[in-house]
TORPA-811938 format. One record per residue (C-alpha): x, y, z; residue in three letters. Coordinates in pm, whole numbers, padded with zeros to 5 digits, always signed. Layout:
XYZALA/...
END
This chain:
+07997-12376-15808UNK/+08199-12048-15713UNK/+08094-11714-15870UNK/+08348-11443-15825UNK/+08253-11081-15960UNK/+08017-11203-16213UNK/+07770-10952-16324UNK/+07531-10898-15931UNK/+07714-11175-15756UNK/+08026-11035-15585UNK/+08104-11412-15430UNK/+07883-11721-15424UNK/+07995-12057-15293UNK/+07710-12347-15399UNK/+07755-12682-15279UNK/+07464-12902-15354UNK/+07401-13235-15230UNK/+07191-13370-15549UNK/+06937-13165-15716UNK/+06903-12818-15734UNK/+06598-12557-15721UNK/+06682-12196-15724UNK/+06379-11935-15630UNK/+06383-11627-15426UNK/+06261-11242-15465UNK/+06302-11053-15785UNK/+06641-10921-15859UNK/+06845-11144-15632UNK/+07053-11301-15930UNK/+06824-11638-16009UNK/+06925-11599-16368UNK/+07264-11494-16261UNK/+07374-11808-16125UNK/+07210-12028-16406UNK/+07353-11780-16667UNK/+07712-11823-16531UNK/+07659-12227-16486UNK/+07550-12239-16862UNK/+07861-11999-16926UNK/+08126-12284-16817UNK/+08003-12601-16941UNK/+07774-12512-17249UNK/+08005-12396-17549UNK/+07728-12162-17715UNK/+07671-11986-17389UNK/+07974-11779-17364UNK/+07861-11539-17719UNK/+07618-11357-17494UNK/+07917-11207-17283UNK/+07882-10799-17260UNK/+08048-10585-17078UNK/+07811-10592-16731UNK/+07839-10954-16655UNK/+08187-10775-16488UNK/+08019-10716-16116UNK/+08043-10347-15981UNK/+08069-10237-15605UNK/+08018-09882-15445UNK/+08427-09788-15342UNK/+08441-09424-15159UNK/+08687-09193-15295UNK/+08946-09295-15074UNK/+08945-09625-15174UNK/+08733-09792-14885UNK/+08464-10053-14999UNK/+08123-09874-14879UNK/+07956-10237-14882UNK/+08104-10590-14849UNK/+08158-10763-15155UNK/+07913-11038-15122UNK/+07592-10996-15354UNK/+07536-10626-15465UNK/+07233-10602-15627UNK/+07186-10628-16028UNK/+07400-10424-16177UNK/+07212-10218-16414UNK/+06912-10169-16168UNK/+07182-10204-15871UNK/+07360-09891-15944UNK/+07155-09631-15832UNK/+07022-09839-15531UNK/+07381-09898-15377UNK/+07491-09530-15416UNK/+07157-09370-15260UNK/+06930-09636-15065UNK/+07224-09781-14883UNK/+07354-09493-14714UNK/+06989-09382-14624UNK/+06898-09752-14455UNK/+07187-09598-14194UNK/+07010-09306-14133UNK/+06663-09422-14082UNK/+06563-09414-13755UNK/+06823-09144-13655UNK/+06890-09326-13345UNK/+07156-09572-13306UNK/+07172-09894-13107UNK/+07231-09749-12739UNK/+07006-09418-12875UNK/+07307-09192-12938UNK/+07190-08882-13160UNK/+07308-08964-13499UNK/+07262-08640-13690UNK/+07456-08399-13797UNK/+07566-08046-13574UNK/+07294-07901-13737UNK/+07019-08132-13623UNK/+07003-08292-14032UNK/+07114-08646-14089UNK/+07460-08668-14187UNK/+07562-08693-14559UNK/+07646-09004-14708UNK/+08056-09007-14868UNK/+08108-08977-15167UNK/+08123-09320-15352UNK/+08192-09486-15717UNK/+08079-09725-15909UNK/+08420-09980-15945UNK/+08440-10242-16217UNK/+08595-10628-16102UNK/+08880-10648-16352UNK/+08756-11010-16411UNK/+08482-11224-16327UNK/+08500-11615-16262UNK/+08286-11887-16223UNK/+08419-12261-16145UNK/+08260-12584-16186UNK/+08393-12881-15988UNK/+08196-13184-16167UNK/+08219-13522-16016UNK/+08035-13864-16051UNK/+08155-13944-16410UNK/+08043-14190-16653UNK/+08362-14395-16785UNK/+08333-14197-17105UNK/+08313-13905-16973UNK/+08634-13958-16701UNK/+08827-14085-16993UNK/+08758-13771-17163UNK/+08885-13584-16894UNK/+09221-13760-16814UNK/+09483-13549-16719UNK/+09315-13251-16509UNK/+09109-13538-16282UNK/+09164-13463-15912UNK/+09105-13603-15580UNK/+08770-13443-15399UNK/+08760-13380-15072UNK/+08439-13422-14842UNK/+08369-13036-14845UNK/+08284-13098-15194UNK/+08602-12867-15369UNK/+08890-13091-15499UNK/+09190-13163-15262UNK/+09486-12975-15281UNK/+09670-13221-15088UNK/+09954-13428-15274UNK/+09870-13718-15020UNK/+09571-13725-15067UNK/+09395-14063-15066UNK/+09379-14322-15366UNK/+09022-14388-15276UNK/+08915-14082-15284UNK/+08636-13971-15575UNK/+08745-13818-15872UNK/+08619-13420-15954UNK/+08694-13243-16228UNK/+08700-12826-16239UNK/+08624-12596-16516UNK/+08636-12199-16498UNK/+08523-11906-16676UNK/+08704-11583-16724UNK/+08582-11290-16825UNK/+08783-10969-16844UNK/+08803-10643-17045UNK/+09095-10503-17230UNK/+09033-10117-17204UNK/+09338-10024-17451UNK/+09136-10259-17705UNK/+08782-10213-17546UNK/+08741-10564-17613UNK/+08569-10836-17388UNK/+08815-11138-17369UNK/+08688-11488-17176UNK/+08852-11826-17162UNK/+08723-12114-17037UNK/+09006-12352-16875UNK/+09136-12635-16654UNK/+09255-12466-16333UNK/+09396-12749-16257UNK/+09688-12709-16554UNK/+09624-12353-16528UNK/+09804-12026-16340UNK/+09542-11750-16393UNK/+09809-11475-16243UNK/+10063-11571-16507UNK/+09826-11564-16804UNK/+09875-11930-16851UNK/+09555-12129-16912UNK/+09509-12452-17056UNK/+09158-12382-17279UNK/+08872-12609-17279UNK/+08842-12716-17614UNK/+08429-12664-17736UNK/+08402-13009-17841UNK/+08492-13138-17511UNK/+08255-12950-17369UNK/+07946-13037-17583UNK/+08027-13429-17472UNK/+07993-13325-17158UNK/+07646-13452-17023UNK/+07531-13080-17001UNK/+07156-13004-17141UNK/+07030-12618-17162UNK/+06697-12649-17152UNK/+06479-12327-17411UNK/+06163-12288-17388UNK/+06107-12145-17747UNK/+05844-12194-18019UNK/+05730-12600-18027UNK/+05718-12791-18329UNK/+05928-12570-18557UNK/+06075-12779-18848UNK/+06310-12511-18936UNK/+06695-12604-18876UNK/+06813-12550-18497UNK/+06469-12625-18366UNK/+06378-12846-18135UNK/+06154-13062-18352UNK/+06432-13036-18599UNK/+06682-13161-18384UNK/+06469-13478-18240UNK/+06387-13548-18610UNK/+06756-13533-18698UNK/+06896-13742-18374UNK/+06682-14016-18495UNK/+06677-14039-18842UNK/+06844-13729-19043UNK/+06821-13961-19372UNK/+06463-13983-19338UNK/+06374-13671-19230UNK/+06552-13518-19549UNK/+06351-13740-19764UNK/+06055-13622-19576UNK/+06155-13256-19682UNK/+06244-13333-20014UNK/+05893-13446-20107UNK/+05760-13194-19958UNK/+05981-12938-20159UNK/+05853-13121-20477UNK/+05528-13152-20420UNK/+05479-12787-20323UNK/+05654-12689-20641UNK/+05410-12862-20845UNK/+05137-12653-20651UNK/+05242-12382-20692UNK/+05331-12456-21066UNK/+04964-12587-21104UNK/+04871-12222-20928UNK/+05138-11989-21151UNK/+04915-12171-21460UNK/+04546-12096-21321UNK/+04358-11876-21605UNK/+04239-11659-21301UNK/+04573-11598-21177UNK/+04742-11548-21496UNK/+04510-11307-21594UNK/+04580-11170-21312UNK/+04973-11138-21385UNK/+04941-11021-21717UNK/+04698-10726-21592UNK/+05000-10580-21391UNK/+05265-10655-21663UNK/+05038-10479-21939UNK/+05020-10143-21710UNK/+05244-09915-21929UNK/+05391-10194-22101UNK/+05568-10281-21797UNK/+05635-10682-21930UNK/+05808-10555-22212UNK/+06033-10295-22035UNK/+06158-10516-21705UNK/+06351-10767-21921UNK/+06520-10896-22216UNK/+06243-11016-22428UNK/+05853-10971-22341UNK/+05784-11085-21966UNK/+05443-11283-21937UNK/+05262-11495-21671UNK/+05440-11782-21828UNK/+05760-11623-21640UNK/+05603-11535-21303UNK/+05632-11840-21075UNK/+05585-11808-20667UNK/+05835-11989-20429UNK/+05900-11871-20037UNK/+06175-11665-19984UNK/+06448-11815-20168UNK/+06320-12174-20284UNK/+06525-12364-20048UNK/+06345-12616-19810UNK/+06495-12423-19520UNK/+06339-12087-19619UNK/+06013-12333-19661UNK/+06064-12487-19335UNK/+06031-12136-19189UNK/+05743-12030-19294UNK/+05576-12375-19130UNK/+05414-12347-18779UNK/+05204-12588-18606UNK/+04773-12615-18576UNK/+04652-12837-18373UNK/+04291-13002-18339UNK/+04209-12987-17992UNK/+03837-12975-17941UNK/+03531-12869-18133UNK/+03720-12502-18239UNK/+03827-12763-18523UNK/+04241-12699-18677UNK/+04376-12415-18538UNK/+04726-12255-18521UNK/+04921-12333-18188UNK/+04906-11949-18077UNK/+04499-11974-18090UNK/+04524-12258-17851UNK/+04654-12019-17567UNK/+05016-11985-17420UNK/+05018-12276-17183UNK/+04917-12554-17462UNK/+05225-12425-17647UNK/+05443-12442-17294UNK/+05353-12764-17202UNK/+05465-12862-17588UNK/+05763-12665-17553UNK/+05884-12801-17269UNK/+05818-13168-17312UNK/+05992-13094-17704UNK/+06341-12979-17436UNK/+06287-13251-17172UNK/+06271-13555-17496UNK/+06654-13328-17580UNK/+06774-13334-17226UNK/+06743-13781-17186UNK/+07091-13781-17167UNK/+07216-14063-16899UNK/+07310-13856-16614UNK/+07312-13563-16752UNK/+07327-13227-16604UNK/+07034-13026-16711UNK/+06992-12625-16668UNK/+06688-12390-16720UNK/+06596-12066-16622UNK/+06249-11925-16538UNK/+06093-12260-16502UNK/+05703-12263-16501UNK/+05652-11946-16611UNK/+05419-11999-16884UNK/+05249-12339-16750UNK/+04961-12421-16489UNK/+05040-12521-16151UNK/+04981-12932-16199UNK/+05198-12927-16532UNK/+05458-12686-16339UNK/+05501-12966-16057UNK/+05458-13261-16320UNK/+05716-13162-16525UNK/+05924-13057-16255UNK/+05893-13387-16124UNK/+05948-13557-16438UNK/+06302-13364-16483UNK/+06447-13408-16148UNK/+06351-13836-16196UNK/+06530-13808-16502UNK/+06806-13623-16487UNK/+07176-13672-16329UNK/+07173-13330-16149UNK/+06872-13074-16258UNK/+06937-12683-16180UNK/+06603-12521-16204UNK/+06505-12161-16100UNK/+06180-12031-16089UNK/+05927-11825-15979UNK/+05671-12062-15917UNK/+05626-12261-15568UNK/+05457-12587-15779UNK/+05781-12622-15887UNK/+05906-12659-15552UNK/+05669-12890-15431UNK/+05881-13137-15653UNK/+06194-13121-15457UNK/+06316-13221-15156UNK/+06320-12855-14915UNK/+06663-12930-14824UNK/+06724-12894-15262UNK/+06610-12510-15236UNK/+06813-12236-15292UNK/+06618-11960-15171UNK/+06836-11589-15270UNK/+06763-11276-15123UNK/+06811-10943-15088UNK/+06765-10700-14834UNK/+06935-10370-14918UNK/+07097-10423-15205UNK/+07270-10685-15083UNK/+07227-11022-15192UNK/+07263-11385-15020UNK/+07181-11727-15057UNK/+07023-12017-14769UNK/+06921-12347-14763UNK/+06776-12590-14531UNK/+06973-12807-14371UNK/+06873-13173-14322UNK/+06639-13193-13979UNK/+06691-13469-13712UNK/+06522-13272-13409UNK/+06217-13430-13387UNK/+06025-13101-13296UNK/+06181-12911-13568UNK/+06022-13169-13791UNK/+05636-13047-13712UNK/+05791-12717-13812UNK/+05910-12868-14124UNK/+05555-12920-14216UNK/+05464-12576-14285UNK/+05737-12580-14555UNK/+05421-12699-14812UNK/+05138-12574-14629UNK/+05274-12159-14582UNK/+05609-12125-14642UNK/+05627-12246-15011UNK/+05347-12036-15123UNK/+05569-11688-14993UNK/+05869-11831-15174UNK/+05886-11490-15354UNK/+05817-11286-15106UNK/+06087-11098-14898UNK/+05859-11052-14550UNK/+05676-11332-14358UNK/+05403-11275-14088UNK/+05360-11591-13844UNK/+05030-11553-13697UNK/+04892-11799-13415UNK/+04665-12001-13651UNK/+04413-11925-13960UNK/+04165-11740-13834UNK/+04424-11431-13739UNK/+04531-11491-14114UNK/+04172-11426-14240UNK/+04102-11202-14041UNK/+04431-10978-14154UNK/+04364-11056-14514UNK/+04033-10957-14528UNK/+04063-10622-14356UNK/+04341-10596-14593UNK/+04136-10648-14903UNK/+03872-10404-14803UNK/+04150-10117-14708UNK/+04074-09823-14964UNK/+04321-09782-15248UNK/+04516-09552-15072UNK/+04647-09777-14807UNK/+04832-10046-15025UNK/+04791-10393-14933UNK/+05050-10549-14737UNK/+05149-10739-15099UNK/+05296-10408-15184UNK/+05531-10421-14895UNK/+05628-10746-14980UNK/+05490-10914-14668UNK/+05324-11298-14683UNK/+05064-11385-14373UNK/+05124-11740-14285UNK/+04955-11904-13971UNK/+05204-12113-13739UNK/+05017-12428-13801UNK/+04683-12563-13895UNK/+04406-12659-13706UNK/+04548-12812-13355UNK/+04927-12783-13499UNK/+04904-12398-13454UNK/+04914-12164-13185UNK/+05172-11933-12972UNK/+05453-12228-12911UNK/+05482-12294-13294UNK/+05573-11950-13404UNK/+05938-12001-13320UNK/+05969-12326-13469UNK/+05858-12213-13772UNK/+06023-11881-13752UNK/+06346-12043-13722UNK/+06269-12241-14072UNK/+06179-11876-14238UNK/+06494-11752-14122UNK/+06700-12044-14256UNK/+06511-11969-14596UNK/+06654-11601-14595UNK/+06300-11426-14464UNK/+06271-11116-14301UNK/+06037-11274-14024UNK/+05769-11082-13785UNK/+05499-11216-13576UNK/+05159-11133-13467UNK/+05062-11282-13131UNK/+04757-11223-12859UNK/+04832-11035-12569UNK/+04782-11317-12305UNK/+04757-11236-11918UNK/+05133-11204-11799UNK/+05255-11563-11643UNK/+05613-11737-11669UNK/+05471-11913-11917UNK/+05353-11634-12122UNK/+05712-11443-12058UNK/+05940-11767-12179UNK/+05674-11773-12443UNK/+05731-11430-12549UNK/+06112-11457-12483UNK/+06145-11745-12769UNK/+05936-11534-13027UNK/+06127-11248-13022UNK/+06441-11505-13014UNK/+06348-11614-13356UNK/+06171-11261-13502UNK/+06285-10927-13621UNK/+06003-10793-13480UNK/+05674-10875-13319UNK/+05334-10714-13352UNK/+05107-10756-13025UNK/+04759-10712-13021UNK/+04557-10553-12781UNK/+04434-10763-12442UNK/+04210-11033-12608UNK/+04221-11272-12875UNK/+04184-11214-13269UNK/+03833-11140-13220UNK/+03822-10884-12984UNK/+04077-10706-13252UNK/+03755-10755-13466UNK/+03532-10604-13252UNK/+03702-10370-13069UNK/+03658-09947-13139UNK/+03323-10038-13358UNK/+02989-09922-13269UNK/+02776-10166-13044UNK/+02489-10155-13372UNK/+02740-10227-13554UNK/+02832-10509-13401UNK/+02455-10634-13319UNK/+02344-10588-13656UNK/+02677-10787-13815UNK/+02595-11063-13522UNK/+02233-11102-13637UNK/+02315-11183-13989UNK/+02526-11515-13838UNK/+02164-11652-13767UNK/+02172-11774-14157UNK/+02462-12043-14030UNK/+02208-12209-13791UNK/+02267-12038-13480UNK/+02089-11783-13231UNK/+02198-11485-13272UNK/+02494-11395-13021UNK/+02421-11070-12927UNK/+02065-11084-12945UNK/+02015-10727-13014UNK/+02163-10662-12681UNK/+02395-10336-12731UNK/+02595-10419-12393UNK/+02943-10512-12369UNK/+02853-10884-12191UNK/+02689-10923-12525UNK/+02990-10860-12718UNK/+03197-11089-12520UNK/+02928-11332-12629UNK/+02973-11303-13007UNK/+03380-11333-12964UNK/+03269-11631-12821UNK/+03067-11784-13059UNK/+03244-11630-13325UNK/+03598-11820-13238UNK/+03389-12199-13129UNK/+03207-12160-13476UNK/+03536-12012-13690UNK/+03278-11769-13801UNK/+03568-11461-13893UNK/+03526-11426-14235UNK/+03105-11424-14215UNK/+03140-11183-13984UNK/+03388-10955-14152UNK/+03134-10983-14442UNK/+02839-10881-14249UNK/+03050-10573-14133UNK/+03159-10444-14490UNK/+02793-10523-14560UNK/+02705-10116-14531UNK/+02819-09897-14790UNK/+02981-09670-14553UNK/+03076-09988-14298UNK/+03406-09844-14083UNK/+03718-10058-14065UNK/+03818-10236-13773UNK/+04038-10024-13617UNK/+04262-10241-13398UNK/+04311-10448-13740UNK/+04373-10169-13938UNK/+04651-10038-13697UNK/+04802-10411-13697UNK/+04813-10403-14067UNK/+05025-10049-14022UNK/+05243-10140-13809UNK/+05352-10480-14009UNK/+05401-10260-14272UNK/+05641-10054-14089UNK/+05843-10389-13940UNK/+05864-10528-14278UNK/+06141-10233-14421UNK/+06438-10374-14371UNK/+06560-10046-14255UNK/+06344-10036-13987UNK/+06495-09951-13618UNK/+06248-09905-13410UNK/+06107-10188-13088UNK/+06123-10548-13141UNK/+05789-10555-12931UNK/+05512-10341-13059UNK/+05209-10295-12876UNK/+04893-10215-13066UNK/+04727-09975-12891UNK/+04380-10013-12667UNK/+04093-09846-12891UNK/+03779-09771-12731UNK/+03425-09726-12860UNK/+03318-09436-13005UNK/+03085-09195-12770UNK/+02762-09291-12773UNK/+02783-09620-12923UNK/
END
């Protein structure tokens, strides 16, 4: 697929090997690329056109592009953000690259130019589809062409005999501002010449044989025409299912005949039409409950069928409306209702926001289910379980870091190292598939340890959530430690991560220097912690009876205590001790908070900061940041 200028994509180029999974962070054009997919090869896609699927880029006044052309942001939130933030991301920092001053004469940052908002005078999206069925390759006789290995069909006229067959399909969308009308075509570029105005259409009923299934999560078992229940009933048996409705028509006319006749309800009736005489004034002749029938809407069965919705008897709550059952009972029904549509052989099945409203085992089920079944499935989501049903190298992760948006994917992995790496793609990367910032820590104590500080900051230090920053550890159990962080760095990268690192500050050796050399190889920036491991970060700048009183609580895991009410420094070395052999972090931490008034570690807390300040993609400062020695307070 190739997106030109269509609505926040300025140019995508996606060539997929089979199936297709499409997450990444908020606003970086998930819905974008299946939107313009669905806008080529489904025929009732192409009536939601408006006028800002036509992408817009920041152009100064003298007609220089302030930002390449590849991925602005979305364009209605996009606007705003590539006029102002962009400009400032050059400022921040005020120091360039060899530490000239960047500011102005007068000591203030410079201003940003001028810039406008300029309108692509058409978007397009083409579709090269290969792999055909006979049926469908007969169908498409006349604009088949030869495809080359890069996956885009051959150009060459000697091309080779034996080469596959692809087919391409585009969509064009431009505006007419004379007639302020939207105008889009979809068409064989093969037979076609865009420049000349020449394109030979797509004709809608070639496109809905196409094996192309959108999949819409609406309301499940609706009878009503259109619906999904509607449309299974009709695919199988039309004739019956009209039958069906036809008795049902009769036999809820003679109800409600048998209620329009109830004494209680006809009294009723004729109480209103006495008021004033009000039966003998609304028609021709005297108007009684003899003439006052009830019917829904207008009779028909359709106006019947919509009034229908689906109860369910699920447990002991007894028969109960679908919406009382809770929103992922009617998700799970919704979405097996589109999958039963979509079991077209081979067929090419799209859907947006996948998972949204189900668990996590149904999300990966499903999932599962759709990828086994379909020709080519194009999911995107927000949801990792999803993920966990494809292959990594299926993922399309997009980003965005300043406004500017991109697309990665994993390539297949043959170094046999790189495949221990490839591990962490279920255990820690997956689960910050949303996220724009990843933290590789040495292992999962230095990750519970961060979160937990984290937690427990007061409300006026966001979490590092806010910033958009993920902790992973760099392996688990014996996997992790210093030499993994660039191994797994490199796979965050791959995925489109901003990537930092927090390491120990180990005595200096070659080893620790090549060490160090490969981490910030593979990081934007590294955090390093004070001389020690993770838990003298715990311990360090807190009060020794703070520390001995924490340490004696540890005696509840079976243990002496570590400090032994000893307020000495040899006996704080001691709990580190015990505290790393036993994995004891957390328990610790908790004995700590314990006190109403209990301070936060400071070496921690300063750690947390200063990811915070690595993870804005603006950020200029050292690759290497040192968290500072803190000592105890006096008198502690």
């Amino acid at each position: 697929m190739l997106i030109e200028g269509f609505r926040g994509w300025g140019h995508l180029d996606v060539r997929p090997g089979s199936h297709v999974l499409v997450a990444g962070v908020p606003r970086a054009g998930r819905t974008d690329l299946i939107t313009a997919l669905a806008r080529v090869l489904d025929p009732d896609a192409s009536r939601g056109a408006a006028l800002s699927d036509l992408h817009q880029r920041p152009v100064l006044l003298d007609g220089a592009d302030v930002a390449p052309t590849e991925a602005v942001g979305d364009v209605a939130e996009g606007q705003a953000e590539v006029v102002v933030d962009a400009p400032a991301a050059d400022v921040a920092g005020a120091k360039g690259a060899a530490g000239e001053d960047v500011s102005g004469d007068n000591g203030a940052p410079p201003q940003a130019p001028a810039a406008v908002l300029q309108r692509v005078e058409a978007a397009q999206v083409e579709v090269t589809l290969t792999d055909f069925d006979p049926d469908v390759q007969q169908l498409l006789d006349g604009v088949l062409e030869p495809l080359e290995d890069s996956g885009c069909a051959s150009e060459d006229a000697d091309a080779s005999a034996d080469a596959p067959l692809c087919a391409r399909l585009a969509y064009r969308l431009s505006y007419d501002e004379e007639a302020e009308t939207l105008e889009s075509v979809v068409y064989f570029p093969a037979r076609s010449n865009p420049a000349l105005g020449q394109y030979s259409r797509v004709p809608a009923a070639t496109r809905r044989m196409l094996p192309v299934v959108t999949l819409d999560a609406g309301q499940p078992l609706q009878l009503r025409a259109g619906a999904g229940l509607r449309r299974i009933l009709d695919e199988r048996d039309a004739k019956a299912g009209a039958a069906a409705f036809d008795a049902l028509a009769q036999a809820v006319a003679e109800a409600v005949s048998a209620l329009s006749a109830d004494p209680a309800v006809a009294e009723a009736v004729n109480a209103v039409l006495a008021v004033g005489g009000t039966g003998e004034r609304i028609g021709d002749t005297p108007v009684t409950a003899e003439q006052v029938g009830f019917r829904a809407e207008d009779g028909s069965v359709a106006a019947l069928l919509r009034t229908l919705r689906a109860a369910l008897h699920l447990d002991a709550g007894g028969m109960l409306g679908l919406a009382q059952h809770g929103s992922t009972a009617s998700a799970v029904l919704s979405m097996a209702e589109a999958m039963l549509l979509a079991t077209v052989p081979g067929a090419v099945v799209l859907a947006d926001d996948f998972g949204d409203q189900l668990d996590a085992p149904a999300t990966e089920h499903l999932a599962a289910l759709l990828r086994a079944r379909s020709g080519q499935v194009w999911l995107s989501t927000r949801r990792p379980e999803a993920a966990r049903a494809f292959e990594p190298t299926e993922v399309i992760r997009l980003v965005r870091h300043g406004g500017v948006r991109s697309h990665h994917q994993l390539t297949k992995i043959i170094d046999r190292k790189a495949l221990v790496a490839m591990r962490q793609w279920h255990t820690q990367l997956l689960a910050a598939l949303t996220a724009p910032t990843v933290a590789i820590t040495e292992g999962p104590h230095d990750v519970a340890v961060l979160s937990m500080v984290d937690r427990r900051r007061p409300p006026s230090s966001l979490p590092l959530s806010a910033h958009g920053v993920r902790l992973v550890a760099s392996g688990t159990g014996g996997e992790g430690g210093i030499s993994q962080i660039p191994r797994v760095a490199n796979l965050a990268r791959q995925l489109g991560f901003r990537v930092l690192a927090v390491i120990d500050r180990d005595k200096e050796s070659a080893q620790t220097t090549d060490e160090l050399t490969k981490i910030q190889a593979t990081c934007d920036a590294v955090v390093r912690l004070p001389p020690g491991a993770i838990e003298q970060a715990m311990t360090a700048g807190l009060p020794l009876q703070a520390l001995a009183d924490a340490s004696a609580t540890l005696t509840e895991y079976g243990i002496p205590d570590p400090m032994g009410s000893q307020l000495t420094e040899n006996a704080v070395t001691n709990l580190c001790k015990v505290i790393h052999k036993q994995g004891l972090h957390e328990q610790f931490l908790e004995a700590l908070y314990a006190e109403p008034k209990a301070p936060h570690p400071p070496v921690v807390s300063i750690t947390l900061a200063l990811l915070e300040l690595a993870a804005d993609p603006a950020y200029s400062g050292q690759q290497l940041i040192d968290v500072p020695t803190m000592s105890r307070p006096a008198g502690a």
